[in-house]
N, C-alpha and C positions, 0 to 999 in steps of 0.2 A: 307664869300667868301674866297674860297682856294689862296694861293699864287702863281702869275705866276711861271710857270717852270725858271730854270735859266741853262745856257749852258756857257761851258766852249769852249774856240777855244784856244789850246794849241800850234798850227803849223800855218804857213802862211797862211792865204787863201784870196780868193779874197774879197775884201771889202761888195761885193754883195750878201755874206752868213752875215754880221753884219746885212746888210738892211733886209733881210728876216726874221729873225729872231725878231726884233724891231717891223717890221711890224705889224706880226702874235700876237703879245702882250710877246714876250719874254723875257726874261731879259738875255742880254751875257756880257762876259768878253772878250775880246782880248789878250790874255799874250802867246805870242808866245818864244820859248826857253825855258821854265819852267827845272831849272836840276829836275829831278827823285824826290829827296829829297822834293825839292818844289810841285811839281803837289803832292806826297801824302799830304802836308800837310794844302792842300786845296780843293781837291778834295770832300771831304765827304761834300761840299758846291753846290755840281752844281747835276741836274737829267740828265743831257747831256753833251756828251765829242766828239766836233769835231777836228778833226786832222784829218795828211796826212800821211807821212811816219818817221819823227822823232820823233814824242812820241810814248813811250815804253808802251802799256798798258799793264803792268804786273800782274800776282796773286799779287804779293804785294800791285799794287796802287788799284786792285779792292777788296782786303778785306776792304782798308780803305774808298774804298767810299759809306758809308753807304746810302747816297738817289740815287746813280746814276741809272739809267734806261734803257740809251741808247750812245754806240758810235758809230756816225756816221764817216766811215772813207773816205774822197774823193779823193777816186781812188780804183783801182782793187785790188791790191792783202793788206792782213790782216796778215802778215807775224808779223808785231809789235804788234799784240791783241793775249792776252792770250784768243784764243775763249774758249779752255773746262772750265777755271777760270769763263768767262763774264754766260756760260746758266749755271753753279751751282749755280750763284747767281742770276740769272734770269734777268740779265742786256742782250739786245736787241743788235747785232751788225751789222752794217747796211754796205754796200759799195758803188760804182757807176760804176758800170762795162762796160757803156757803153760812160761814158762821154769822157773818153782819148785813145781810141782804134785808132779812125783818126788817130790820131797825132805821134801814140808811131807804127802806120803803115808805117807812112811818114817817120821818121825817120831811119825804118829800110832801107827804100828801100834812104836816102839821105846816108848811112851808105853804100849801094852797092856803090853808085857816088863818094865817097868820097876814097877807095878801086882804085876801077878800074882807077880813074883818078890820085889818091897820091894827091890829091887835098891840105890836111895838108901840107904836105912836100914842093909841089910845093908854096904855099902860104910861108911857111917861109923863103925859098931861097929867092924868089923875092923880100921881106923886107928887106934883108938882102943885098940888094946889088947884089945879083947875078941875072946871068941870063943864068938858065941851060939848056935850052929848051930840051936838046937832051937826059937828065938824066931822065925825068919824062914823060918815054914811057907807056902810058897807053894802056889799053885793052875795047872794045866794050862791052855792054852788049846783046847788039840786037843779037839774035841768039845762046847768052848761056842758060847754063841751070842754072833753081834756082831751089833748093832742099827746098821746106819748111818741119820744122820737127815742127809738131802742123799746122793744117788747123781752127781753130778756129774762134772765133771774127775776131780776131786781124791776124793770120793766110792766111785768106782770103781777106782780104782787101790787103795787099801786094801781095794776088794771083793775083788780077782781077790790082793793078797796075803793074804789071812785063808782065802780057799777052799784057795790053797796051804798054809794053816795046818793045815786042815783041820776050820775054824771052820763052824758053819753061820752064813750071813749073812743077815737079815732086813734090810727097807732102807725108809725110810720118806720118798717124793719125791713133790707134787702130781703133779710133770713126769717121772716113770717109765713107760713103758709096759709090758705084761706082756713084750712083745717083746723090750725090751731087758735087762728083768729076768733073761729069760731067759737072756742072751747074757752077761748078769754073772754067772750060776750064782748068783744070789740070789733069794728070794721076797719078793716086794711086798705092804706091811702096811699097816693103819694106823696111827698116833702114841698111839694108847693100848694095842694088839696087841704095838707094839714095845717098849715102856716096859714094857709087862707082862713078856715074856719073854725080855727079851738080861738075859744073865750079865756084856758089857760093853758100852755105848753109844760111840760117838764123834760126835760131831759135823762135821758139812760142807757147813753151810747160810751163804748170806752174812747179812749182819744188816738188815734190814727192820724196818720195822713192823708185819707178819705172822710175825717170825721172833725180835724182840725177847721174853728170857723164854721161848722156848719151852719148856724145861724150866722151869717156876713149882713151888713150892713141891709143888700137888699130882699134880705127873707125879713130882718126884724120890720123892717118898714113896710114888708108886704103882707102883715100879720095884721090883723083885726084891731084898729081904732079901736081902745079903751082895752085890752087883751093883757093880759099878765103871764110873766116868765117866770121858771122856777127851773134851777141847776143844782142837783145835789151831785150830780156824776163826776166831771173829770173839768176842771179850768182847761181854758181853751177852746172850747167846744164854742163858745158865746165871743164874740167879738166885742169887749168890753167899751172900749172907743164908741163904737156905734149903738152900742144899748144904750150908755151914756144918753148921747144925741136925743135917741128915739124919747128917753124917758123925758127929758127938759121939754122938749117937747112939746111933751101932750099925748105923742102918739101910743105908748103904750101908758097903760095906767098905772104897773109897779111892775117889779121883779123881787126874786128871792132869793140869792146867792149862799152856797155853802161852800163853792170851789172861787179858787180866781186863779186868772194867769200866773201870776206870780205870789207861793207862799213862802211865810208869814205875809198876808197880804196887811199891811199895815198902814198903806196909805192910797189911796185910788178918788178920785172925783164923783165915786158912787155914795161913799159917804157923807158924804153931802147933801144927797137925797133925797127929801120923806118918805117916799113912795117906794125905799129900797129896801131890803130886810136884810141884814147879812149875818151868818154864823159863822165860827171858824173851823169849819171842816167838822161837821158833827154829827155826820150821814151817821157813821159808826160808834156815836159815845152814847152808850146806853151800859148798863154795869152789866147785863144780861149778852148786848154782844160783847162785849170786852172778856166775859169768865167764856163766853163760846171760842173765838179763837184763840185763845188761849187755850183751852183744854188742847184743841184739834192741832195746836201747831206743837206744842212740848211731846202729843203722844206722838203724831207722826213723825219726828224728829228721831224721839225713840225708836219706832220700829229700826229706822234706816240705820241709825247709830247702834244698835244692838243685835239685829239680824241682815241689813239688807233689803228689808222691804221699802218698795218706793209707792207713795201716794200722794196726790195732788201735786207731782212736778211739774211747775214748768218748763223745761229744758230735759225729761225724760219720762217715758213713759212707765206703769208699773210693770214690772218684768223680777221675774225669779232669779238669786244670784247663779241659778244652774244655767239661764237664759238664756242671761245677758250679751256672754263671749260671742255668742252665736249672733242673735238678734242683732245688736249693736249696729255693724254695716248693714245690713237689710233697711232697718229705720231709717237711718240714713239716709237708701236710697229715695223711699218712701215718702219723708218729708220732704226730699228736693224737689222729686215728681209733682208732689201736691203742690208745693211752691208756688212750682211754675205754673201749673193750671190756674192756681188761685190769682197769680199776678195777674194773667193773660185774660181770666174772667171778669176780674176787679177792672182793670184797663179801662172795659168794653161795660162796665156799669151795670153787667146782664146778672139778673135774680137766678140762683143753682136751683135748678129741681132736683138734681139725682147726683150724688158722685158712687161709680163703681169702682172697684179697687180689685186687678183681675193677677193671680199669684200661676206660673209655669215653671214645671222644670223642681229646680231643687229649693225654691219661695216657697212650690206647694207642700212640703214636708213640715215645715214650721209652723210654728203657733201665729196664726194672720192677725189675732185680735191686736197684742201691739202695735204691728205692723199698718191696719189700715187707721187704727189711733193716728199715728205718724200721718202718714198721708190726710189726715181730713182735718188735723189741726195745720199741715203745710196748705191746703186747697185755703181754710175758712180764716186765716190770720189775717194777711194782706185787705182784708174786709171786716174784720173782728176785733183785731188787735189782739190781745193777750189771750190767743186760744193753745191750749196745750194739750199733749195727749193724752190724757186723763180726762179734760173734760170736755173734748169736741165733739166725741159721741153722742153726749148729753146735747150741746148745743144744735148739734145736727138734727139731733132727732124733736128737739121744742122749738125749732123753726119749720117741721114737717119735710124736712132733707131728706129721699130716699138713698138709703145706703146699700152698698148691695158688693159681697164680696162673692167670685168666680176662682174653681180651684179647680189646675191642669195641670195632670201629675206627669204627663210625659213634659218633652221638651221641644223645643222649635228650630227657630235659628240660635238661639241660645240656650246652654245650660240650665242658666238660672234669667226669670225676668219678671219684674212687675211691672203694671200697666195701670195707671190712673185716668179715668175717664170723668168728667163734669157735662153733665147734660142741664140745656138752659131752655129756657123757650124758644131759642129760635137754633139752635145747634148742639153737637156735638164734639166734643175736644179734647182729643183721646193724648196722651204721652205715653213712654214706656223707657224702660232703663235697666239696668244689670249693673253687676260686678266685675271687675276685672281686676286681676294682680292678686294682692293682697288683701280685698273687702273694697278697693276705689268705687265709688257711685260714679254710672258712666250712662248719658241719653244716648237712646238710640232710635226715637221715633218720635215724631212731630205731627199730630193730623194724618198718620197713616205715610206720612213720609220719611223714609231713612235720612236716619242723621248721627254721625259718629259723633260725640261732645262730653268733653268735661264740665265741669260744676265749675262754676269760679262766682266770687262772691260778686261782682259787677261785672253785666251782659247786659246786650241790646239784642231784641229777638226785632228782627224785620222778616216782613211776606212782603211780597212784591213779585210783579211779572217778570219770567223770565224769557229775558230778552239781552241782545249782546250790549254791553258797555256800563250795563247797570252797576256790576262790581268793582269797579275802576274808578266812577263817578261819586261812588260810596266810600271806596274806601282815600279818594283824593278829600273828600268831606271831613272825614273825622283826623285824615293829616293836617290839613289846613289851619284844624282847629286845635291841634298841636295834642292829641289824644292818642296815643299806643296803643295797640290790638296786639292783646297777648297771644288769643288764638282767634280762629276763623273756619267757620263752619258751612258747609253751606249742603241743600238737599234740593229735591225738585219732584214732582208727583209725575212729570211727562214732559219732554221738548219742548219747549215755549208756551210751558202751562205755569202753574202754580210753583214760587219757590217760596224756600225761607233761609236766614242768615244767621246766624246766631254767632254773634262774638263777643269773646271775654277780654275786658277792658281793666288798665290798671286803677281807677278812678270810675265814679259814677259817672253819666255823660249831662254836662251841663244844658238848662232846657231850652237855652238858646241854640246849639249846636242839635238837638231833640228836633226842633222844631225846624233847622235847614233838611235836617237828614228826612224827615215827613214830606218837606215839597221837592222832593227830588223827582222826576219822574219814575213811574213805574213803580214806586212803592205806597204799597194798599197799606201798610200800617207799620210802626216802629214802637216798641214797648223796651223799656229802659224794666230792667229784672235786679233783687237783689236778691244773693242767698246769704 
């Protein structure tokens, strides 16, 4: 008889993830605060690792934990898990995206009240002996506008409380459709529309490299004289330097901080403020979400640890342990394919109407549901951040994404092949891909262009006219700049029509050498890819 699973609970949680766990026949530890040092030096003892947002799950602590299987995190964002470290070693990492959304909603919108009334300020005055009544002239919210930037989960739940406000809500999401715009009672802008006209902004975008700074310098100063910020989402997102500025000022009238660059944020020139309001990360502390992820992260944990079932993974989709063997290399393919669309989409900044997701050959025998999982969480990340295939379906479908899967049970030029399409406003952009060997994920279509290529984790895809001396002048470019091409690909739709390049690089390509490779002649565009 095999040995019960054992779990580790390294951060706070509710007493109610110990009981579930005990129940199911589990065996846990409690040791919350572990330094770094310690959790490696005990880790390679447990098959499950729950935690919130203080443990660090590093490449370091998961090379040493040689039985580990699964970390369950309770709560949304996975910012502390080394996820590309956790699926090289085929450790499971799980979240609970739905359990603290309420809460970290509510607070945005107590984050408005707290703003327009100086509620802070006015509360310390009046401890203090005073009584200023005519100092803490606040402002209505009934009849201003809120700018949401992210209409999401979490996004819309502050939509449908502010309409109750009786706010108007402007909403600024690539991934909104007017459809569901509609259905929030809010109108869909653009990021310089919204910036112009809300009287408050909140924030409720995750944190990207498309999302990084999005309020910079020149949107906070391009925001409404007298106009108040509110960030419960992700630090970062606010360019804390230039809010600063803004607020001394004059030009914005407050802000309300629950994230910042850098936590424990413990010292910042914001506090110094009046006009600032700051929490310490407390979207999520309500005892109601804390017994929610909680429950949802010890039971999932269970399923996986006692049968195999997978729910809410990050790094894998839910699939049957009869499935999986099978499945496994297909997904794979599937989220490369998406990947790449979604880079090349992201790139070009262009809003997705449709992604189709089309199965040939021996694709079309298999269960597609995972599979186009895979693909729409590879299309919607590079634009999403922490989309995974469990809940990109969801995400597709509450931004009004038409999804749309095609099944061809004969075969073509290949055996086996998937084909991911994203349709935008102004085109279509189709890839396609197969197996080869042993399960390898292998491209072989570009825009309807043949193209033999492997996956490699750093690529530069260039289109450019083809014309003679263009590849020579390309590739003396990235010699110059002292850059290796591991491989080299190259395709073309007709003679001196349309090509494309695609090569796999041992390094990202730096955005100086980016930016030689773009003025080169003959090339219409160059996108740096990571998988």
């Amino acid at each position: 008889m095999s040995a019960a699973p054992k779990v580790l609970i390294s951060d706070k949680l509710s007493p109610a993830a110990i009981a579930i766990f005990q129940r199911r026949g589990i065996e846990v530890d409690f040791k919350p605060g572990l330094k770094p040092a310690e959790l490696r030096e005990i880790i390679g003892n447990y098959d499950g690792l729950a935690i919130r947002s203080a443990t660090k799950v590093t490449r370091e602590v998961l090379e040493v934990a040689s039985r580990l299987k699964v970390v369950g995190r309770a709560g949304i964002g996975v910012d502390n898990v080394d996820v590309s470290s956790a699926t090289a070693r085929g450790v499971v990492v799980m979240n609970t995206p739905h359990g603290n959304a309420i809460t970290t909603a509510e607070h945005a919108i107590a984050m408005i009240f707290a703003l327009a009334r100086q509620l802070p300020e006015a509360s310390a005055s009046t401890k203090a002996g005073k009584w200023e009544k005519n100092r803490f002239m606040g402002v209505e919210v009934s009849g201003k506008t809120l700018g949401l930037i992210g209409a999401g989960n979490i996004g819309s739940i502050v939509a449908n409380r502010a309409v109750g406000l009786h706010m108007k809500v402007i909403a600024f999401d690539p991934f909104l459709s007017e459809k569901r715009a509609v259905e929030l009672g809010v109108e869909k802008v653009d990021l310089d529309t919204l910036v112009a006209r809300a009287d408050f902004i909140t924030l409720h975008a995750p944190y990207t490299e498309q999302t990084k700074n999005i309020l910079n310098r020149e949107r906070l100063f391009a925001m409404k004289k007298g106009a108040r910020l509110i960030n419960c989402a992700r630090g970062g997102l606010v360019d804390e330097a230039a809010l600063f500025e803004a607020l001394q000022s004059g030009h914005l009238a407050g802000a309300a901080l629950d994230v910042f660059e850098t936590e424990p944020a413990t010292d910042s020139p914001l506090f110094g403020l009046e006009n600032v309001v700051c929490t310490p990360h407390l979207g999520a502390a309500t005892a109601e979400a804390q017994e929610n992820v909680a429950l949802q992260v010890a039971e999932q944990m269970s399923d996986f640890l006692l049968t195999g079932a997978v729910s809410n993974a990050i790094n894998m989709p839910s699939v049957t342990a009869e499935e999986a063997p099978r499945l496994r290399p297909y997904m794979e393919l599937a989220r490369l394919l998406g990947a790449l669309s979604g880079q090349l989409t992201a790139a070009q900044g262009e809003e997705i109407k449709a992604i189709h997701v089309a199965y040939e050959g021996q694709a079309a025998e298999l269960n597609q549901r995972p599979l186009t999982a895979a693909a729409l969480a590879g299309v919607l990340t590079p634009m999403m951040g922490a989309v995974n295939m469990v809940n990109a379906p969801v995400v597709a479908r509450e931004r009004g994404i038409e999804v749309a899967e095609t099944v061809l049970e004969r075969s073509g030029d290949y055996a086996t092949l998937v084909r991911v399409t994203v349709v935008t406003q102004a085109l279509r952009r189709s890839v396609a891909g197969t197996l080869v060997g042993t399960g390898k994920p292998r491209l072989v279509e570009i825009k309807d262009i043949a193209v033999e290529a492997d996956f490699a984790p750093h690529m530069l895809y260039v289109t450019n006219q083809d014309r003679p001396g263009f590849i020579g002048r390309f590739g003396m470019t990235l010699a110059d700049a002292g850059i290796n091409i591991a491989t080299f690909h190259l395709g073309r739709n007709a003679p001196g029509g349309d090509a494309i390049c695609l090569v796999g690089l041992d390094a990202p390509v730096p955005e100086q050498v980016l930016a030689t490779v773009r003025a080169l002649p003959l090339v219409v565009r160059a996108t740096p890819l990571a998988f």
